[in-house]
N, C-alpha and C positions, 0 to 999 in steps of 0.2 A: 452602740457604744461598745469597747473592749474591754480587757482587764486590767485592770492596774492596782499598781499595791503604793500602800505608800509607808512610809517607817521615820522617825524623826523629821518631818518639815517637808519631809521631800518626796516628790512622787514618781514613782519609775513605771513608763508603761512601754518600752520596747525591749526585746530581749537582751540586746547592748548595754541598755542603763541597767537591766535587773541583775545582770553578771558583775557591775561594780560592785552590790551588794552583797551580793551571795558570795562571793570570793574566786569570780572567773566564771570565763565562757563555759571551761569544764564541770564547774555545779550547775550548769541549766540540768533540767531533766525533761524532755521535750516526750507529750504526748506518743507522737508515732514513733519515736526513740530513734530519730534522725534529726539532726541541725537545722533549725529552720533559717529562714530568715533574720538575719542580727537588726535589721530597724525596723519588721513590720511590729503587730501590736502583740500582746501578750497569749492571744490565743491557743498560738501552737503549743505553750510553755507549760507543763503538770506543775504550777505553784503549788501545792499542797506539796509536792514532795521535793521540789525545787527548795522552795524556804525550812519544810523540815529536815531536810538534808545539810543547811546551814547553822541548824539549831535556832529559828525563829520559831516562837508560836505565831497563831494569826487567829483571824477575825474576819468574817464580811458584811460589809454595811448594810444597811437597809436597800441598796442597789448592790446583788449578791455579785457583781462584776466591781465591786472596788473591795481591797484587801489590804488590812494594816496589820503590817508585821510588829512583832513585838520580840525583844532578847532578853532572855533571862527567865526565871520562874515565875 
């Protein structure tokens, strides 16, 4: 299984859908700090600093490959 985050309802696991939330391709922050692939899974993606670069907090569930953002304090 891969990474995926989920935030209000909805759950985004490809780098394509994670950039709707984040606010664009250009807030990914990709692991080897090159573009990966826009539909494979969230792998290549540095989420921790992807989402805190958007201003989400987060969380990982009891399967530490799923992550819910959170906005606000």
């Amino acid at each position: 299984m891969c990474n995926s985050v989920r935030y209000a309802g909805r759950e985004y696991q490809s780098p394509r859908e994670l950039a709707q939330l984040v606010g664009g391709v250009d807030h990914l922050v990709w692991l080897d700090n090159r573009p990966g692939e826009m539909n494979s899974c969230l792998c290549p993606v540095d989420l921790e600093a992807t989402l805190g670069h958007a201003g989400f907090r987060w969380e990982r569930g009891a399967d530490p490959m799923e992550w819910t953002a959170f906005k606000g304090t």
